[in-house]
N, C-alpha and C positions, 0 to 999 in steps of 0.2 A: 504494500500500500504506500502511495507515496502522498505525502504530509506536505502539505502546503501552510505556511505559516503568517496569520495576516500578518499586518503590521502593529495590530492594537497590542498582539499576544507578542510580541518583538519588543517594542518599548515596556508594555508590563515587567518582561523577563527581566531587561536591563534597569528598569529600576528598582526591582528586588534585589538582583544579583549584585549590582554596581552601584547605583546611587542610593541606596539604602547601609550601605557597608562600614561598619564602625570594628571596634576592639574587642566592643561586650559580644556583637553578632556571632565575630570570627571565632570566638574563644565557643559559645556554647552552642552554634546552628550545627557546627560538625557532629559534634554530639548527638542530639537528634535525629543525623541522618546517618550514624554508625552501629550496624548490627548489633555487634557484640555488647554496645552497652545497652544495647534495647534489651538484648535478651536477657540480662543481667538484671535493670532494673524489673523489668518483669517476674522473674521470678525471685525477687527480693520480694516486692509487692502482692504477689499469689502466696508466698511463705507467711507473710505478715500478717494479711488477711485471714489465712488457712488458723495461724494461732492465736490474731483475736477475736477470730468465730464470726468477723464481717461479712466473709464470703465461704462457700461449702467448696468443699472438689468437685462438685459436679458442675459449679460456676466458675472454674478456672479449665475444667477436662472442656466447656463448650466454648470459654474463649480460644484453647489452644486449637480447638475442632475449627474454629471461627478463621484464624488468622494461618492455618494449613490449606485450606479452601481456598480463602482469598488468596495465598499464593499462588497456587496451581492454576487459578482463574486468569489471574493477570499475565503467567507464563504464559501460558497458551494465548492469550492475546496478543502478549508481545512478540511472539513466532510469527503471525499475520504481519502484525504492522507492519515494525522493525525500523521505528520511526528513529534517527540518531541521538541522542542527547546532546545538548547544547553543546558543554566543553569539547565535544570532539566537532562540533559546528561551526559555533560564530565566534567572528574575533571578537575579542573585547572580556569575551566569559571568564571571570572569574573562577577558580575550584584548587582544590587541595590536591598536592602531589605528596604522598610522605610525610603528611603535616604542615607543608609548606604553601603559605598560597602563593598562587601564582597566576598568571591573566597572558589569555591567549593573544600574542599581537594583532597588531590593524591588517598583518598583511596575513595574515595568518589563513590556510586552505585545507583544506579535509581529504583525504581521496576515501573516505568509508563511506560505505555506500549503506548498509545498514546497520540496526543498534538496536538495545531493547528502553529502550526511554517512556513508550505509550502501552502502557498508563503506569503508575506509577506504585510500584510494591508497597511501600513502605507507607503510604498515604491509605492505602487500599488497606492494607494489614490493621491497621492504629483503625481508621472506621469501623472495621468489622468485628474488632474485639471491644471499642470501646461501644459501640450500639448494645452488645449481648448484655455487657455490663451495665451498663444503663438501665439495660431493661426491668434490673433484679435491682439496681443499688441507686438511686432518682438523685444524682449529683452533677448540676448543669459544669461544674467545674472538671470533668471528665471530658468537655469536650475539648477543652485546651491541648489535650496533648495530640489528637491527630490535626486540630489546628498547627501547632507547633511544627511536630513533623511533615509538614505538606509543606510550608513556608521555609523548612530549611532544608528542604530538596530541589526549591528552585534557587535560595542563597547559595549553596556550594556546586552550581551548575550543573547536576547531576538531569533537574526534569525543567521543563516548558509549564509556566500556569495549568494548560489545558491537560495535561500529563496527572498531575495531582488532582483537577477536579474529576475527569476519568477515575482516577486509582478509589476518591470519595465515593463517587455512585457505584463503582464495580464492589467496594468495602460493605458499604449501606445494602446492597441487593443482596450480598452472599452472609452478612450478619442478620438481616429480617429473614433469610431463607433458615436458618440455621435455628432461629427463635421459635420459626414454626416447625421444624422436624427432630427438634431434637430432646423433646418432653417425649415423645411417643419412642424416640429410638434408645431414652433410659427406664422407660417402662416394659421395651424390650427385652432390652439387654439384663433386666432385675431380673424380670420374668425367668429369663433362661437362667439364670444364677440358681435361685430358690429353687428349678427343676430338678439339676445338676445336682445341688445340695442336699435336696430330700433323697435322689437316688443311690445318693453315699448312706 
């Protein structure tokens, strides 16, 4: 699929990436958009939860159900598109190499022809876990963090505005789908437990 970029979503990008660009940003957006401390705080937060009885295991088993889905979703998306990510795009993008930033020059040319950028994992993931969770624990302040992570995915060059709002609605469909099928597939799943157990 080939990705035509107006102009609106071109200037939006650069003022995210570029004219928005301060100390504090540099210092905490990477953060946000780094796996491993996501995974990290998460399950700091599912432990925490888990031992002061705020949330159950079966509300951390359907956000991890939630945020495996929506990855597998947005994979297979991204095999269609293959729309490029900005830093390996336009000159000017800002993003981190090794922890360093760095900004692509003015003359600066691409020969990659495709990329996985549309739609955007990490925007997609943070919706889909934080909708589940909402659903059981009513704290509008939940919704900051896939805010957060959506906005430092286009800071660090990584997605396009439209790449994150994508990643949102693919996050939002696959966490309301999850809401609806997943009370029946642990009533299932009991089910078969208790059978197993009484035949012992």
């Amino acid at each position: 699929m080939h990705f035509h970029t107006p102009d609106w979503e071109l200037a939006l990008f650069a003022w995210m990436n570029q004219d928005m660009q301060n100390g504090l940003f540099d210092a905490v957006m990477p953060l946000f958009s780094n796996e491993a401390v996501l995974w990290v705080l998460c399950i700091a937060l599912a432990a925490m939860g888990l031992w002061s009885r705020r949330v159950t295991l079966a509300v951390v088993v359907g956000m991890a159900l939630c945020i495996a889905v929506s990855d597998l979703t947005c994979y297979q998306i991204k095999e269609i598109a293959g729309r490029v990510r900005p830093h390996h795009r336009l000159p000017g993008t800002r993003y981190q190499d090794s922890g360093v930033w760095k900004a692509r020059p003015a003359d600066f040319t691409t020969d990659k022809r495709s990329g996985s950028s549309f739609p955007s994992s990490h925007a997609s993931n943070a919706a889909a876990a934080t909708l589940f969770l909402y659903a059981g624990w009513r704290r509008k302040a939940l919704w900051l963090v896939p805010l957060a992570i959506g906005f430092s995915r286009v800071y660090v060059g990584k997605h396009f505005p439209t790449d994150v709002l994508a990643g949102w609605a693919v996050g939002l469909a696959v966490g309301g789908i999850v809401l609806v099928v997943y009370p029946s597939l642990c009533d299932r799943i009991r089910s078969r437990w208790m059978r197993y157990r009484l035949r012992k």
